[in-house]
C-alpha positions as CSV (number, residue, x, y, z in Angstrom):
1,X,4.4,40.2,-41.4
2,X,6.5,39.3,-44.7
3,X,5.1,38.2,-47.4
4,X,7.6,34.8,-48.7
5,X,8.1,33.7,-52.0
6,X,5.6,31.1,-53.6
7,X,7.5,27.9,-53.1
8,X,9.9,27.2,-50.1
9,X,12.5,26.7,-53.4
10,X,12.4,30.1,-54.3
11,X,12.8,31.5,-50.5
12,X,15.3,29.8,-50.1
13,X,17.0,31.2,-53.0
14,X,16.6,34.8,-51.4
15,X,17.3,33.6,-48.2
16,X,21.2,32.3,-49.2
17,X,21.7,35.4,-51.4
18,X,20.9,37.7,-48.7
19,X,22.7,35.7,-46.0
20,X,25.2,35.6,-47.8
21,X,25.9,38.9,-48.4
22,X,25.0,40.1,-44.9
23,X,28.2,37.5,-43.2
24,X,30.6,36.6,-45.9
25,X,33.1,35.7,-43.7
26,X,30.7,33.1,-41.4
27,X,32.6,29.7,-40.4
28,X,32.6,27.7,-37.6
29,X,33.4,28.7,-34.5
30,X,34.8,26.4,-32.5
31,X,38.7,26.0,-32.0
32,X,40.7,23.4,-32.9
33,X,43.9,22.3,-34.6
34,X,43.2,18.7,-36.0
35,X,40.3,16.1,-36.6
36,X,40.6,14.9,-32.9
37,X,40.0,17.9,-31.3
38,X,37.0,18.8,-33.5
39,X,35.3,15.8,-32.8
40,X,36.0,16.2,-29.3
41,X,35.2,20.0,-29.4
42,X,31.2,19.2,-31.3
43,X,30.7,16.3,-28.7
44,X,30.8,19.0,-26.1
45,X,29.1,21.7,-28.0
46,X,25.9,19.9,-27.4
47,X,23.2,22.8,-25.3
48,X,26.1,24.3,-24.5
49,X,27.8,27.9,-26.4
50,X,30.7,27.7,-28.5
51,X,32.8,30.5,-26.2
52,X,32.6,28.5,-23.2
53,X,33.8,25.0,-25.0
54,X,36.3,27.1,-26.7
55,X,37.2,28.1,-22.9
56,X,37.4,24.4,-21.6
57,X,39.0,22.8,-24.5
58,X,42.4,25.1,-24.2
59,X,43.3,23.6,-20.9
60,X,41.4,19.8,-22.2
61,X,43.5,20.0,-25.7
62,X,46.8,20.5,-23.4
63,X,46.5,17.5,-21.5
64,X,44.9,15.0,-23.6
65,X,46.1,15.2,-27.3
66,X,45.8,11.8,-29.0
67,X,42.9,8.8,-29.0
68,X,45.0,7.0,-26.4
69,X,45.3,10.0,-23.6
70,X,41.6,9.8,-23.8
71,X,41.0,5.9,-23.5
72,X,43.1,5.8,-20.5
73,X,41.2,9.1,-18.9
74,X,39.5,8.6,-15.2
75,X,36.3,10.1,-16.7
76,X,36.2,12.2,-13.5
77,X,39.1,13.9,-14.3
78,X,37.7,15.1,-17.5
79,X,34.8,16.2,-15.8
80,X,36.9,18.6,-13.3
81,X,38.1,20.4,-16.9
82,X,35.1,20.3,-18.8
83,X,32.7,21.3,-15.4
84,X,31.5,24.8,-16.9
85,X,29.7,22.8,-20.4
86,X,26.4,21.2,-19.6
87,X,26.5,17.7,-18.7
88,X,30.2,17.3,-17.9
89,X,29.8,13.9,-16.6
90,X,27.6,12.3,-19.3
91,X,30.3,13.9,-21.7
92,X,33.4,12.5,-19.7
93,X,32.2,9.5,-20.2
94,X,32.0,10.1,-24.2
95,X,35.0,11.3,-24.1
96,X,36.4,8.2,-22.8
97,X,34.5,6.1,-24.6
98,X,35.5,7.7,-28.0
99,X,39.2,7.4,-27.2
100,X,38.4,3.8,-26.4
101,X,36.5,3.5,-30.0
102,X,38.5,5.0,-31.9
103,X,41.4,2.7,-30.9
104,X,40.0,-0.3,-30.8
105,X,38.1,0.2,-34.4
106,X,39.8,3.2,-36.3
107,X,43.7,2.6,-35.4
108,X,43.2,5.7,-33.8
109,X,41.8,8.1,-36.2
110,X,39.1,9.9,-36.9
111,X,36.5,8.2,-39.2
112,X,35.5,9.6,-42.9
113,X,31.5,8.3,-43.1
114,X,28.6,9.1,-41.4
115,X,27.9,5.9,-40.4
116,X,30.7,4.9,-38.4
117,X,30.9,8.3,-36.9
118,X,27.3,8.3,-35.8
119,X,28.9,4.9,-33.7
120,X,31.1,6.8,-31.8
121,X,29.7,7.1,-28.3
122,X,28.0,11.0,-27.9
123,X,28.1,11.4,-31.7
124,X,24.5,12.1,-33.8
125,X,24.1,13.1,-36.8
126,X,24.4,16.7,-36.3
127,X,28.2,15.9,-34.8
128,X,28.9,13.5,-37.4
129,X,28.2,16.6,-40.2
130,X,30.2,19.2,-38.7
131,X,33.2,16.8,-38.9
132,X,32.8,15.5,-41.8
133,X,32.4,19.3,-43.0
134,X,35.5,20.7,-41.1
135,X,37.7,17.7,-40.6
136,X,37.2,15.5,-44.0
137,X,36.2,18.4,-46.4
138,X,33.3,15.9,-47.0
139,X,29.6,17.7,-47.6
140,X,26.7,14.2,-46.9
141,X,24.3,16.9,-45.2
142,X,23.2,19.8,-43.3
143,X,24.0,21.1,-39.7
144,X,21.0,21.6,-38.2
145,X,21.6,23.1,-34.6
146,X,19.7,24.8,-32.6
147,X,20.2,28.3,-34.8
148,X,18.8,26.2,-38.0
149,X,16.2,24.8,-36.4
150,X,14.6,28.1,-35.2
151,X,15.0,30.0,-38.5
152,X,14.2,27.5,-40.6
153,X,11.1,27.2,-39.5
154,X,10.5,31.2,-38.9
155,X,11.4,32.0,-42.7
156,X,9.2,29.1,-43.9
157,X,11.7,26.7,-45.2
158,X,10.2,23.8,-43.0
159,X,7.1,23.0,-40.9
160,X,9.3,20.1,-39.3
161,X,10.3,20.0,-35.6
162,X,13.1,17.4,-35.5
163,X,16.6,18.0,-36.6
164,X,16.7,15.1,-39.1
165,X,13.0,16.0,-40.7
166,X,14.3,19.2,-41.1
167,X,17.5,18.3,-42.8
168,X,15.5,16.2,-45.0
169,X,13.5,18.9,-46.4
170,X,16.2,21.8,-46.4
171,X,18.1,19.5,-48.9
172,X,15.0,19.2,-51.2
173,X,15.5,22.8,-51.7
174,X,18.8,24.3,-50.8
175,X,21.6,23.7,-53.8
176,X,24.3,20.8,-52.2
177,X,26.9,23.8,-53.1
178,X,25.3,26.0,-50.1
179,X,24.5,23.1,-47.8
180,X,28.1,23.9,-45.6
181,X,27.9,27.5,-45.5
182,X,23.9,27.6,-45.4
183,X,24.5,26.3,-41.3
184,X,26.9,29.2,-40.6
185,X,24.8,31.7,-42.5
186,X,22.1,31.4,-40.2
187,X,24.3,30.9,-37.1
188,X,25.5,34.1,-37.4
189,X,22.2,35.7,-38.5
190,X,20.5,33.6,-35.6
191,X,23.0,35.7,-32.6
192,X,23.0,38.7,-34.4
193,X,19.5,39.4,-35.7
194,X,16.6,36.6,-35.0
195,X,17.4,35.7,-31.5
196,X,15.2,32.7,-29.9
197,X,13.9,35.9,-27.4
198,X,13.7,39.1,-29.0
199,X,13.9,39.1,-32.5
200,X,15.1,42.4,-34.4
201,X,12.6,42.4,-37.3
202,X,13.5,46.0,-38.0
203,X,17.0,45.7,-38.9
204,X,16.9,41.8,-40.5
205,X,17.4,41.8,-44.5
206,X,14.8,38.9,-44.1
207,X,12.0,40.7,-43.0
208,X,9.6,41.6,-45.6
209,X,10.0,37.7,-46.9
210,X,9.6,36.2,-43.2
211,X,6.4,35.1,-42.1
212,X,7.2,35.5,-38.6
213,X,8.0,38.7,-38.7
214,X,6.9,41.0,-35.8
215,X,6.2,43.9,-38.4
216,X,2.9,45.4,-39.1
């Protein structure tokens, strides 16, 4: 077992330094080419692995490239593409309903604030931050997928459970500078190292400051 630093501050100020020199080049993952297609590629990221959405979305960004192609979408259509992420259907119908949306609300593009993201139809708050991250250049939080929410927790950072607890206290102590890269940073360490099944304590540079370490 690691021993962490006194105050959840302080690990976390080991945690970035030693992230961030373990994967200097972490970024998001998911393919796209505009605002569009990154909303539409995070709505169907949900439970499901970027490589696969990266798979469905070359043939979906073909055929449907504007708001309009996807307001006018049978919804079973989009299904038949999309059929390899989890919950095709329920996601066809976002889909849809976004193109719809954004139309009828946003002249068509891709809205700037949380708020009137989180509106869209499939969107939560974790969606609404990766866009506003990667599409607006725009930092109002911190990604917390499924990645963040297992490792913050193992290294301490938070005793929380939900997504928005824990963004709440991981911006009490991370610096707004890291908030963007502090999601990738443990995305990457979260496949490589500290998987949800078998964690590799003996190679992780977090290990003697993680209290879940399996390390005598």
């Amino acid at each position: 077992m690691g021993i962490p630093r006194d105050s959840r501050s302080e690990q976390a100020t080991v945690v970035i330094d030693r992230l961030r020199e373990a994967y200097p080049e972490a970024t998001i993952s998911l393919d796209f080419e505009n605002r569009l297609e990154l909303l539409i590629a995070v709505v169907l990221s949900a439970q499901c692995p970027d490589e696969r959405v990266n798979e469905v979305t070359e043939t979906l960004f073909e055929q449907y490239r504007t708001p309009a192609d996807y307001a006018a979408a049978d919804p079973a259509d989009i299904a038949e593409i999309i059929g390899s992420c989890t919950y095709p259907n329920n996601k066809a119908e976002y889909l849809v309903g976004i193109g719809e949306q954004l139309l009828a609300e946003h002249d068509g593009a891709v809205p700037d604030s949380m708020d009137e993201l989180t509106d869209l139809p499939g969107v939560g708050r974790k969606t609404a931050n990766v866009v506003l991250q990667h599409g607006h250049d725009t930092v109002a939080g911190i990604v917390v997928d499924t990645h963040v929410q297992r490792l913050s927790r193992r290294l301490g950072l938070t005793d929380e459970e939900r997504p928005e607890k824990i963004e709440a206290d991981l911006q009490e102590i991370l610096p707004e500078e890291d908030w963007k890269l502090f999601t990738h940073w443990l995305i990457a360490h979260g496949r490589a190292v500290c998987t949800a099944r078998s964690p590799d304590c003996e190679t992780c540079v977090l290990e003697d400051i993680c209290p879940s370490s399996r390390l005598e």
